[in-house]
C-alpha positions in Angstrom: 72.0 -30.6 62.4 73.1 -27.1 61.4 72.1 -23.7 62.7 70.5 -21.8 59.4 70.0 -18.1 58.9 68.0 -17.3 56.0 68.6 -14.0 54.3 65.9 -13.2 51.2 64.0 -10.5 50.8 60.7 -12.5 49.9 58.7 -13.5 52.7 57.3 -16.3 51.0 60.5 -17.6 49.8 61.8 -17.3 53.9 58.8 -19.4 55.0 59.0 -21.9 52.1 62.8 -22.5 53.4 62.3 -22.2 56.8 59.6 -25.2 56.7 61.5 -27.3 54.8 65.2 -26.8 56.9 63.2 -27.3 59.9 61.3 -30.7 58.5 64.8 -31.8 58.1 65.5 -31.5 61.6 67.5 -28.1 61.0 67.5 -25.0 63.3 66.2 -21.5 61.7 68.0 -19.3 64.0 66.8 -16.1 62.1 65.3 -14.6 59.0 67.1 -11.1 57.4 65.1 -9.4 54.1 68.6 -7.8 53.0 72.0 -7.7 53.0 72.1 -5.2 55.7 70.2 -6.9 58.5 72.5 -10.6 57.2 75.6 -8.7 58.6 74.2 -7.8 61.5 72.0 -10.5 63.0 75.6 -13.2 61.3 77.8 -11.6 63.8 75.0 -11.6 66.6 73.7 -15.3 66.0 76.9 -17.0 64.9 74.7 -19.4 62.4 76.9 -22.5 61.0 75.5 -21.9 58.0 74.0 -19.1 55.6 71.4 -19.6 52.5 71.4 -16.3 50.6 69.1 -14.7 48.1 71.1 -12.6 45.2 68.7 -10.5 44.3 67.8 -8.4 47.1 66.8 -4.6 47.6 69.3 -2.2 49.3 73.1 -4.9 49.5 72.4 -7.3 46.8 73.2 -11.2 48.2 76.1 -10.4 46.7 77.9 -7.9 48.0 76.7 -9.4 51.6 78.0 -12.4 50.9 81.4 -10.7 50.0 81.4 -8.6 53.2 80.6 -11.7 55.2 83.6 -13.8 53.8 86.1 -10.7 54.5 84.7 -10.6 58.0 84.6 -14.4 58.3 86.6 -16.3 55.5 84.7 -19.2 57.2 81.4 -18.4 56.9 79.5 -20.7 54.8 77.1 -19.0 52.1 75.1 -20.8 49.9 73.0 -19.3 47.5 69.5 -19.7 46.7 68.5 -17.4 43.7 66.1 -17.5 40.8 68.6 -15.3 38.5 70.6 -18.2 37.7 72.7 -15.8 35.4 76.2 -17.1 34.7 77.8 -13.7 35.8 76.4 -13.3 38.9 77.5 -17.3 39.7 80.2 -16.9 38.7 80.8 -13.9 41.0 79.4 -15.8 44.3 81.7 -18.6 43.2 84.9 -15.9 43.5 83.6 -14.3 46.6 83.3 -17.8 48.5 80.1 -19.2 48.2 80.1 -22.5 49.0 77.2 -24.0 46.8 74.4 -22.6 45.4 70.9 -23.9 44.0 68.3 -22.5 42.0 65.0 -21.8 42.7 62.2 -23.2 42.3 64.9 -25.5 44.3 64.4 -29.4 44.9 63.7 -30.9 48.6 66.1 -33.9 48.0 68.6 -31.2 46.3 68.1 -28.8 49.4 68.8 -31.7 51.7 71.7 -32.8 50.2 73.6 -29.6 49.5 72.7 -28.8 53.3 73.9 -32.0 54.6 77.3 -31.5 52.9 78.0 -28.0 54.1 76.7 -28.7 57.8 79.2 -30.6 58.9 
């Protein structure tokens, strides 16, 4: 089971995650509302993996998620967003996500993306 931080800046869509990682028998080892506190509390928690809103306030998942790769080209990101826009997938593609889903997302879909980026 894999060590999750969950970066979105809805609190709704953070519990709505969280509840559903942890029923799967995944660790939530922190919750960020922005890109800004994702950088921090990555370096400071060392998750093994990251789900990442791209619409955000302040650093859009985005940009985070390019920050994060250049200061960990390990780092796995995948992306949880309603603004399924084929630009900005595109982009997260290039700057290293690993997967991504689209909310409203899927249980099963969740689990199995998870599951293949855990190990």
């Amino acid at each position: 089971m894999a060590n999750i931080l969950i970066v979105d800046d809805s609190r709704i869509s953070r519990r709505v995650l969280r509840n559903s990682l942890e029923l799967q028998g995944h660790t939530v080892v922190g919750e960020a509302g922005n890109g800004d506190e994702a950088l921090r509390m990555y370096e400071e928690l060392q998750p093994d993996l990251v789900t990442m809103d791209i619409t955000m306030p302040g650093m859009d998942g985005l940009e985070c998620l390019f920050r994060l790769r250049e200061k960990d080209p390990d780092a796995k990101v995948i992306m949880i967003t309603a603004a399924g826009t084929n630009d900005k997938m595109v982009k997260a593609v290039k700057y290293g996500c690993v997967d991504y889903i689209v909310k409203p997302f899927d249980e099963e879909l969740l689990k199995e993306t998870i599951e293949k980026h855990a190990s």
